[in-house]
N, C-alpha and C positions, 0 to 999 in steps of 0.2 A: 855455347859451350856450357857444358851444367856446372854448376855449383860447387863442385867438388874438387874442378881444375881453380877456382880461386882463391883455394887457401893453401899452405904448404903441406907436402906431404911429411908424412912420420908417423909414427904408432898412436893412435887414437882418431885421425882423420875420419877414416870410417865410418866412429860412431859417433864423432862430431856431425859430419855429415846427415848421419839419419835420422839423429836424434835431433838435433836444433836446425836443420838444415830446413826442415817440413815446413816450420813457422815462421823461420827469419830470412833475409837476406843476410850470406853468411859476410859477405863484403863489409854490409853496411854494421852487422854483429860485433865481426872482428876489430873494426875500429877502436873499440875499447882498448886502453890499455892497463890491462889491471895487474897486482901479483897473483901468488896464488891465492894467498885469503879474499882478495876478491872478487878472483873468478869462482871460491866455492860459494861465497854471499850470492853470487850474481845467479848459480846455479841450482842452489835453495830456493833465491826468489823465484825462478820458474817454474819449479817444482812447487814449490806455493800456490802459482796460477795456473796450474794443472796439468803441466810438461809430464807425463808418464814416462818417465827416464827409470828403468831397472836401477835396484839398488848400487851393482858390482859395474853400471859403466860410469855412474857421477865420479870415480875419481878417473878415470881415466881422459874423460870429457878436460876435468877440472886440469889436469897435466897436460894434455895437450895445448889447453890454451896456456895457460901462464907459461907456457916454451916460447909458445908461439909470438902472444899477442900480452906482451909483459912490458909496463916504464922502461927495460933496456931497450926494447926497441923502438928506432927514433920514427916518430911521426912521418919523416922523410920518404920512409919503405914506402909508404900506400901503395897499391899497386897500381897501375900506368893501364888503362885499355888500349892497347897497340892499336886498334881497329876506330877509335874516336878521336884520341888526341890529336891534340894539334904537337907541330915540333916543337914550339917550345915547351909544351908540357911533356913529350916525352924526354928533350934535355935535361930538365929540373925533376922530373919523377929518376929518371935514369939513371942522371950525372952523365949523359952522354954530351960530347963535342958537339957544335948546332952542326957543324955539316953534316954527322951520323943523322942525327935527328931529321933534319930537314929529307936527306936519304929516306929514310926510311916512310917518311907521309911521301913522298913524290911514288915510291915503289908503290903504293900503297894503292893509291889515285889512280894509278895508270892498270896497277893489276887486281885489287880486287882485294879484300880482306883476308888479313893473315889465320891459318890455323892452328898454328902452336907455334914455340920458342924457335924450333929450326927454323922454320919459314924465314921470320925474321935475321937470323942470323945469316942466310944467304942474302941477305941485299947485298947489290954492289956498294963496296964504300963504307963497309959496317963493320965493325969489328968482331968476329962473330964471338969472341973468348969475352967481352963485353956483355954480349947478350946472352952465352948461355951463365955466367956468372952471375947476371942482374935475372934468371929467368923465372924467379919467383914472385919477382914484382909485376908480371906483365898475366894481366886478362884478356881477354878475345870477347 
């Protein structure tokens, strides 16, 4: 799945996406959690090391992250690769019930890797109002 299904959608994604997407892994990018003042620090410094980012999309870039990937959001969210985890890490990335979890690696094993949020949400035994609620936290 490209790079663009792993971070949340909203207004700036796009040019998150094109513009820092090129160089980084946006996964391993977003980790961060800065406010805004630090995501415009952070977004200087690459423009310092030679990010050719257009003047009028640095703030946009800069707004979308500190929405995004800001001290309020808990460390917890990371997001879960539905396709590698094990059950207990999709329990504890989730907050899902182990049986859901367990559910959801047995479907998995027997059918073959999931392709987006619905997928999962039809396993038997799964909550699916769980999964399309949590369906920002989950990569492929």
């Amino acid at each position: 799945m490209s790079v663009a299904a792993d971070i949340p959608d909203g207004p700036g994604k796009e040019v998150v996406v094109r513009q820092c997407g090129t160089c980084h892994d946006l996964v391993m990018a977003t980790r961060k959690r800065l406010d805004k003042a630090g995501w415009d620090t952070e977004v200087d410094k690459m423009v310092l090391l030679g990010a050719k980012i257009p003047d009028e999309e640095i703030p946009i870039i800069i707004e979308y992250m500190a929405k995004h990937f800001n001290p309020s959001v808990p460390a917890a969210r990371e997001r879960v690769n539905i396709n590698t985890a094990s059950a207990t890490e999709i329990e504890r990335g989730l907050a899902l019930p182990a049986k859901e979890a367990t559910a959801i690696v047995a479907f998995r094993d027997k059918n073959g890797n999931f392709k987006d949020w619905q997928s999962v949400a039809k396993v038997p035994g799964v909550d699916s109002k769980k999964i399309e609620a949590k369906k920002d936290l989950l990569s492929f």
